[in-house]
C-alpha positions, 0 to 999 in steps of 0.5 A, a space after each residue: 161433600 157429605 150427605 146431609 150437606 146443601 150444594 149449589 148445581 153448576 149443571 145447564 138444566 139446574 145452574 143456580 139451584 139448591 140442592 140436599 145430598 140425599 147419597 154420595 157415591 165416591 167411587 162413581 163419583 156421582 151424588 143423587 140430590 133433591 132439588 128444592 125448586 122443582 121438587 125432583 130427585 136427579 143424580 149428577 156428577 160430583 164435579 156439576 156441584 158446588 158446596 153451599 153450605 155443610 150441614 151441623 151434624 157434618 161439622 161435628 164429624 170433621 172437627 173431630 176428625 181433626 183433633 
């Protein structure tokens, strides 16, 4: 998960919802998100998240990460 990228949370106040990475921390291992539904900003342990969808920009990233 990089910023930019939609996440599904699996959390019990926010199970359902689409989020946008706004900022990942790797060390903490939390990730602040903006949620479309109620308009909020929250931040969530990596693990409360599931990738929904990599972003464009993301994708270049790691295509060339991989040649």
């Amino acid at each position: 998960m990089q910023k930019g990228d939609l996440v599904k949370c699996c959390n019990v106040e926010d199970y359902g919802k689409i989020g946008l990475i706004l900022e990942h921390d790797l060390s903490l291992k939390t990730i602040k998100i903006y949620i479309q539904d109620t308009q909020a900003v929250k931040t969530l342990y990596s693990r409360d998240a599931m990738l929904y969808k990599v972003s464009p920009e993301n994708k270049i990233v790691l295509d060339n990460s991989i040649d």
